[in-house]
N, C-alpha and C positions, 0 to 999 in steps of 0.2 A: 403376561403381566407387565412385562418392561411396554409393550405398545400399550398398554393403557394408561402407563408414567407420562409414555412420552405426548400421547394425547391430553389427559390431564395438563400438562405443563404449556403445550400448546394453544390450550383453550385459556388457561390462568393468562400467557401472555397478552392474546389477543383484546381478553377484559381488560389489561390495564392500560393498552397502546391505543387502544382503539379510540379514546377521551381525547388523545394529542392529536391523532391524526383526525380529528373533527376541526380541531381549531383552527382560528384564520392564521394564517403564515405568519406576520409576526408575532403574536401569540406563543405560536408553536414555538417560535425562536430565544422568545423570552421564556420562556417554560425551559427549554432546553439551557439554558444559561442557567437556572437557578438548580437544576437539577445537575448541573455539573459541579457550581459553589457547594450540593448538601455532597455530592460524592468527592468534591476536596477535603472534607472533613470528616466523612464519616467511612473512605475507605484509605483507614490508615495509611495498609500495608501497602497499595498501590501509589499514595500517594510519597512515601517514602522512598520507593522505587526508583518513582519518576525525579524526583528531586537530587537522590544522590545520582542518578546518572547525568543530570543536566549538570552540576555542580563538578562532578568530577569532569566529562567534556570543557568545559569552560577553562577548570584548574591545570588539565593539557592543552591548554591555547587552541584545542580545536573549533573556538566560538566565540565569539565575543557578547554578553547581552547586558541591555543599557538599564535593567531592573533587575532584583534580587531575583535567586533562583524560586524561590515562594512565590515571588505574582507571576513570574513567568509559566510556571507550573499552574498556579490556580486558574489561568486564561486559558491552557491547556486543556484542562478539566471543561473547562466553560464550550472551548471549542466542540469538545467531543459529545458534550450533550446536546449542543445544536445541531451538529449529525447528525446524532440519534434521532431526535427529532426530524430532522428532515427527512432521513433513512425511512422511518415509520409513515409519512404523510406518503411520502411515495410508494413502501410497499402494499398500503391499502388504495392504492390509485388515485390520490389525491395529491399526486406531486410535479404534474407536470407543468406546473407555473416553477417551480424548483428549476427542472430540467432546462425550461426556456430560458432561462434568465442568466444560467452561464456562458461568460465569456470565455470562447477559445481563439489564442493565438497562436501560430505559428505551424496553419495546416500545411501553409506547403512546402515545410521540412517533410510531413509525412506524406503529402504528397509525391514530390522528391523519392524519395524511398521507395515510395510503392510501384511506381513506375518502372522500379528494377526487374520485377517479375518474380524476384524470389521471396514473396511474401514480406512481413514487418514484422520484427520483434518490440512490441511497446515495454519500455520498461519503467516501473512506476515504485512505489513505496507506501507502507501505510501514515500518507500525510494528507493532512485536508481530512475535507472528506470523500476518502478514494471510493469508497461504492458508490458516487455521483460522478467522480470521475467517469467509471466505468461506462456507466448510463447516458450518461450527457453525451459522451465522446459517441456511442452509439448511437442517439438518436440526432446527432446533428455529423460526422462525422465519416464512420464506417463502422461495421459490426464487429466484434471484438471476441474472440475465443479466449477465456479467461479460466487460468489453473490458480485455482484454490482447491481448496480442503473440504469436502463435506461435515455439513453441520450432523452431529452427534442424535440429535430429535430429527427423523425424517418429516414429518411432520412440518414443522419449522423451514427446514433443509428443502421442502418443494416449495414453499413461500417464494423463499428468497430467489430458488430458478426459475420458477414461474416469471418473477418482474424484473429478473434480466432478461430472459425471453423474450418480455413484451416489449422490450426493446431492440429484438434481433441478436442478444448475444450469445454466444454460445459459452460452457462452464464446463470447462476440462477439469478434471477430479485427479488429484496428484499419481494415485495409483494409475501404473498404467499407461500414462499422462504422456513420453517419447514420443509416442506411435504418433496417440493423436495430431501434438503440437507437429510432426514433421509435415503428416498429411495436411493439417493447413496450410502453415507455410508453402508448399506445393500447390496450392491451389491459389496462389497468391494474397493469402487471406490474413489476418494481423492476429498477434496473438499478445494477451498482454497479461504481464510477468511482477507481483510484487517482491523486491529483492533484498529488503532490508531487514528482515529478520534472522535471528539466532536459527544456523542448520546442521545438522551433525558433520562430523567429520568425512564423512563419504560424499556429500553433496556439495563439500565447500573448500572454499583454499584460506588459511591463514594470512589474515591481514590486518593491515591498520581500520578501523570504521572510529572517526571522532576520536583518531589519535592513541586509542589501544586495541591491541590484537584480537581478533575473533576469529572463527570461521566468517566467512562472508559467500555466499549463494554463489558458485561458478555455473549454474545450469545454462544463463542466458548466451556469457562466453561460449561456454562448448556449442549450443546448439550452434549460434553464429559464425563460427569458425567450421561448422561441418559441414552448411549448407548455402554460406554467402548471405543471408538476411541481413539487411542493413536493420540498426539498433537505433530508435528511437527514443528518447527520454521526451516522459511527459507528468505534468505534476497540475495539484489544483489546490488553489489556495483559496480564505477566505477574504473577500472581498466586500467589506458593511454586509449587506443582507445576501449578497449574492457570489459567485465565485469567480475564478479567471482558472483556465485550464490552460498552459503554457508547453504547450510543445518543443523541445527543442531541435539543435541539427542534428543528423546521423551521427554515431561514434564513429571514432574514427577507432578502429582495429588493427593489431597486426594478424594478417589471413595469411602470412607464410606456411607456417606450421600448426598443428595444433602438437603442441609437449606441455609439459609444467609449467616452464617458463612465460611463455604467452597465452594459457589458460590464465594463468597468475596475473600479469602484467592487464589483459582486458579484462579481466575481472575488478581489477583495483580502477580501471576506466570507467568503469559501468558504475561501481561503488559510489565514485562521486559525485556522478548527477546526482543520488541522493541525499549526500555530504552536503552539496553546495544547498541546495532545496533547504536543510535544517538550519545550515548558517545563517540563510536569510528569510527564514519561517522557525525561528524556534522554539514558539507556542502550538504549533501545528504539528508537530511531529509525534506519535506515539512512545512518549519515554515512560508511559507505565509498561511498558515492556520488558523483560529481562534479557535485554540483547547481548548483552558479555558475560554469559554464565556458563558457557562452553569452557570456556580456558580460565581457568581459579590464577595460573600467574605465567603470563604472556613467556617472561623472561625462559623460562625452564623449555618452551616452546622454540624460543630461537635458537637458545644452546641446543638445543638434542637434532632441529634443522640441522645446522652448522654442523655435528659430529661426523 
């Protein structure tokens, strides 16, 4: 029964996607704008979300923005329906005018890197639109082993691997997920990491993100600190109709030890490329998120550290 929900649902999607991803590109992109303005309004709760968390970021000096937190939010919204959109023209194979038209800088930091022989760690964030990140970097760059999360409707969930595929990348699925990422890295091959979401206490170290404490992802530290892979930060913004994928230089690491300390310390390194990314893209970044709902009050957290 549940596979015929989940087909059911996958066929309702396709009907309703399938109309955008007809459309001529800018079209799509105005489509996608105007369906972000009806989801500023018509999804409260997320929109509340994203507003008090821009608002409180700001109220901690971790950002400065030159408009209220409402239009910066509502361009927010605006951005993410232009994904969608584009996301849609490309997973039904009608995006590779998309694909062509990003600009990337700074390949030969990741060239650099790669010439180490110990594989690349890409590390990115949910900014832009990072699933064209992923694609573009693939089809103009090198193929990309990419740990995300399977989607819930399998159905759906082969879509989506199917048209990274078609680009050569490969979709490490969390479970499981060491083995694999080591075996790439060994074969010198690039794996790439988004680090900026809320993770439970077993996967993360306690830290500042935008000025108050959360878990923050240690996975990319540890792996990098066990196997030498220099760490690349790489982000994609939007650019008018088209994007810029900006690479930056390797982190720099301390690779003494791996203890608390210095999982702690590169991990709050790693955190800020996509700090810095938000400060200066802060309509781009996903703040309908609930990224600090780990820790209710920071404070009770550093006392009981410190005991």
């Amino acid at each position: 029964m549940k596979k015929v929900c989940w087909l059911v649902q996958f066929l309702l999607i396709v009907l309703v996607t399938l109309p955008i991803a007809l459309l001529p590109h800018r079209l799509a992109i105005k489509f996608g704008e105007y369906l972000g303005d009806i989801l500023y309004f018509c999804w409260g709760s997320r929109r509340k979300i994203a507003i008090e968390n821009l608002r409180a970021a700001v109220s901690r000096n971790a950002l400065t923005i030159s408009e209220t937190p409402e239009k910066v939010i509502r361009q927010n919204f605006r951005n993410l329906g232009k994904s969608f959109a584009e996301v849609v023209k490309i997973y039904f194979g009608l995006g590779d005018r998309i694909i062509r038209n990003v600009k990337i800088r700074g390949v030969e930091y990741f060239a650099r890197a790669s010439m180490k022989g110990k594989g690349v760690l890409l590390i990115t964030g949910h900014c832009g639109n990072w699933e064209l990140n992923a694609l573009a970097a693939a089809a103009n760059v090198t193929r990309l082993n990419i740990v995300a999360r399977p989607i819930d409707n399998p159905y759906l969930n082969g879509l989506v691997e199917r048209t990274r595929s078609k680009y050569s990348n490969k979709v490490i699925y969390k479970k499981g997920a060491l083995k694999k990422i080591l075996s790439a890295l060994s074969k010198n091959e690039t794996v790439a990491i988004l680090m900026d979401q809320s993770v439970v206490s077993a996967e993360g170290v306690v830290a500042d993100f935008l000025g108050k404490k959360d878990y923050t992802m240690k996975t990319p530290a540890v792996i990098a600190m066990k196997t030498g892979a220099p760490v690349v930060p790489a982000f994609i913004r939007r650019d008018g109709d088209s994007h810029i994928i900006e690479a930056g230089e390797e982190v720099d690491l301390d690779r003494s030890e791996v203890n608390e300390k210095t999982v702690y310390e590169n991990t709050v390194k790693l955190s800020r490329c996509v700090e810095e990314y938000i400060k200066h893209n802060p309509a781009e970044w996903l703040w309908i998120h609930r990224r600090w709902k780990r820790i209710k009050d920071s404070q009770q957290v550093i006392e009981k550290s410190e005991q």
